[in-house]
C-alpha positions in Angstrom: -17.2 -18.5 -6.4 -19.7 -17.2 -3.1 -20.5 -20.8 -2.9 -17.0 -22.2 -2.5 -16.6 -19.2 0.5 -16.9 -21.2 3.7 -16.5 -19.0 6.8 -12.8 -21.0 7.4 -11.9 -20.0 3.9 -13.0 -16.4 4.1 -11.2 -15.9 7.4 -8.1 -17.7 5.8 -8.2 -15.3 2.6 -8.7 -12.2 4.5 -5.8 -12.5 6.9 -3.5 -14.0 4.0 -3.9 -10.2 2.1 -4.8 -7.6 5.3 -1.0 -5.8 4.4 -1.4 -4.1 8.6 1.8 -3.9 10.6 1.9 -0.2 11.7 5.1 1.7 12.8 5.7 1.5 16.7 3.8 4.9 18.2 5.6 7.9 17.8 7.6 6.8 15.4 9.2 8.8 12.5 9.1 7.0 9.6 8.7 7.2 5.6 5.1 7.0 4.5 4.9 5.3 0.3 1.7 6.1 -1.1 0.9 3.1 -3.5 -0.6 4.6 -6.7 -4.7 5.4 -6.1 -7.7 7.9 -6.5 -8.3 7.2 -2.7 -9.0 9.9 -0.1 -7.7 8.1 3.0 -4.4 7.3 1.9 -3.6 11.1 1.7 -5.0 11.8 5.2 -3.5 9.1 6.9 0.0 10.5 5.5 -1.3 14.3 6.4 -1.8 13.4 9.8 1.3 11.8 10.6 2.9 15.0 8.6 0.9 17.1 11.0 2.0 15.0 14.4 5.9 15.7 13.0 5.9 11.5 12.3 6.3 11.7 8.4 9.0 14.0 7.4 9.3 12.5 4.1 6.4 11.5 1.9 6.6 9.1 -1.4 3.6 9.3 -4.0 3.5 7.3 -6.6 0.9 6.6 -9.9 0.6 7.3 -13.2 -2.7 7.8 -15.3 -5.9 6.3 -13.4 -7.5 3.6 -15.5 -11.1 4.5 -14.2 -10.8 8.1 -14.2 -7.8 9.9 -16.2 -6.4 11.3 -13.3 -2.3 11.4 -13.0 -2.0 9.7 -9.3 1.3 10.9 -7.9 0.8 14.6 -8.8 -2.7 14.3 -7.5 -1.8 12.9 -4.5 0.7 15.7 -4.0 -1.6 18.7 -4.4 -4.1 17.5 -1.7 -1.1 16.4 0.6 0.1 20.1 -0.2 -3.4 21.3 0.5 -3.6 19.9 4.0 -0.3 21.6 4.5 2.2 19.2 3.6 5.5 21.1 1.9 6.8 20.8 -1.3 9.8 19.7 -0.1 9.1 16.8 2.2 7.0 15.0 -0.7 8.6 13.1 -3.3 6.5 12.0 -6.4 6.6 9.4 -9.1 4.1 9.7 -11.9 4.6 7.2 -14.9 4.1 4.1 -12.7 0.7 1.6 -14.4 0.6 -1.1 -12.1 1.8 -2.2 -8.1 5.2 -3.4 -9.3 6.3 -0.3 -11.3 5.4 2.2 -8.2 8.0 0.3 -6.7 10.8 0.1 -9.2 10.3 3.7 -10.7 10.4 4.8 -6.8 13.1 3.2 -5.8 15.6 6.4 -5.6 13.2 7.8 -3.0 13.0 4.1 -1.2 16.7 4.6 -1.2 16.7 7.8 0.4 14.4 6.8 2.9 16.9 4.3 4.2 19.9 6.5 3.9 17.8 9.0 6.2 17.3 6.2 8.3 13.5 6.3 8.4 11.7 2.9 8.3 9.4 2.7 5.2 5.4 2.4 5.9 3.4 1.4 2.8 0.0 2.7 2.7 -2.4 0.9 0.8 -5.8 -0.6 0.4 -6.1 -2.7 3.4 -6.5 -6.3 1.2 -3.6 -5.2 -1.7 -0.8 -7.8 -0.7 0.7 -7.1 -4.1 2.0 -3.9 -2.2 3.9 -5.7 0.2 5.6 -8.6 -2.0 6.1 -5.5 -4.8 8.4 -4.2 -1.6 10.0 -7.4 -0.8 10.7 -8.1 -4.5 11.8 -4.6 -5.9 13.0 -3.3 -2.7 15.4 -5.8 -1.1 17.3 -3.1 1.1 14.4 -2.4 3.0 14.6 -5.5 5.0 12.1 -4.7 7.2 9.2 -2.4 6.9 5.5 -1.4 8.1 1.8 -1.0 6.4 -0.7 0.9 7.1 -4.4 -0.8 5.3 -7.4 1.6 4.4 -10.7 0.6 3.3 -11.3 2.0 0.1 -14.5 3.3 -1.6 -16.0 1.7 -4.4 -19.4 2.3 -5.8 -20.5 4.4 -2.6 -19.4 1.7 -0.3 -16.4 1.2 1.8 -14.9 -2.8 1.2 -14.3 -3.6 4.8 -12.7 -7.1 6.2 -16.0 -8.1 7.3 -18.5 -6.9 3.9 -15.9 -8.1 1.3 -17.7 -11.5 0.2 -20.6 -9.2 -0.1 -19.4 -6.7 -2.0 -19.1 -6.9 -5.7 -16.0 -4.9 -6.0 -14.8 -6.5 -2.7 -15.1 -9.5 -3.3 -13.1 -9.8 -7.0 -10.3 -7.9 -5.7 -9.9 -10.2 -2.7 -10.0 -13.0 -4.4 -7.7 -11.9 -6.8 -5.0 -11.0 -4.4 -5.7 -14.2 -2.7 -5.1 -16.3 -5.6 -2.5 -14.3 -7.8 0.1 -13.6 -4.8 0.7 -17.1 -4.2 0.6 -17.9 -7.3 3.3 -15.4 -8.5 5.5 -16.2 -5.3 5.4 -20.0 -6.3 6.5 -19.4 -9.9 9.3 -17.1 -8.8 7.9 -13.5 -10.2 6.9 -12.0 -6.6 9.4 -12.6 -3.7 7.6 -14.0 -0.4 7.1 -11.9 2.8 5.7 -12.2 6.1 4.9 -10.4 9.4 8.1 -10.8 12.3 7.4 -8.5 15.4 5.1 -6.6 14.3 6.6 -5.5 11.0 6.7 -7.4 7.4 10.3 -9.0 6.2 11.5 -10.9 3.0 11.2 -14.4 3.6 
């Protein structure tokens, strides 16, 4: 596969799954935690808590596959420990993959628009499932923002730039790369693309 990566085709495969289109500053908004043992997701959401831009919070995850951890309770106890309240976090825990944070979340998507708060998905910065799992599942939304982290994986951030070189970098790219279109061209995963600054349903 590293030999088939020409520069062109890296560049082309890392701004196809980079999910960024962040909120307008100062902007209230509903942060939706995709499922993950990540750090960074939780203190990007604290932050914006903190700065009075994320009154309501959306965790979501069901048992880790690597380490037996339930995500969306997780992810509420250290949003809770960096002073996020109880009741401006909602949580869904029996979710197993992208898709089902979505659809078993949906209720607290729902609310978020009835609030009229615009939706920011935080995810790894290179998981475009997260976004067409939106525009699929989520169809009310209409529009809506990301925020992309670079996650940790064996002691090593996956950045935009180190992906081909990383070993977990490098599979999950190329597996978001290849199974998103794939998925949107057999009809399974709704398409989606960035208009002004935010992503829409195509």
């Amino acid at each position: 596969m590293t030999g088939d990566l020409t520069p062109e085709r890296i560049d082309r495969m890392t701004a196809f799954v980079d999910i960024t289109a962040p909120p307008p500053a100062g902007s209230p908004v509903a942060v939706f935690i995709f499922g993950t043992n990540q750090i960074a997701p939780i203190e990007i959401a604290a932050e914006r808590y903190a700065a009075g831009l994320a009154p309501l919070i959306i965790v979501t995850g069901g048992i880790n596959r690597h380490d037996g951890r339930v995500e969306g309770p997780w992810l509420r106890g250290e949003l809770a420990a960096r002073g996020v309240p109880a009741d401006g976090i909602r949580v869904e825990s029996t979710s197993a993959n992208t898709e089902q944070n979505v659809i078993n979340a949906r209720p607290f998507i729902l609310e978020a628009i009835d609030a009229g708060l615009p939706l920011v998905a935080v995810s790894k910065w290179y998981h475009r499932r997260a976004i067409n799992a939106l525009a699929t599942h989520a169809p009310e939304l209409g529009r809506w923002y990301a925020i992309g982290y670079e996650p940790i994986y064996a002691g090593r951030a996956i950045t935009r730039e180190n992906w081909p070189t990383h070993p977990d970098g490098l599979k999950r790219v190329v597996r978001e790369s290849g199974e998103v279109p794939r998925r949107i061209a057999d009809g399974t995963l709704a398409d989606a693309t960035i208009e002004d600054g935010a992503w829409r349903h195509v």
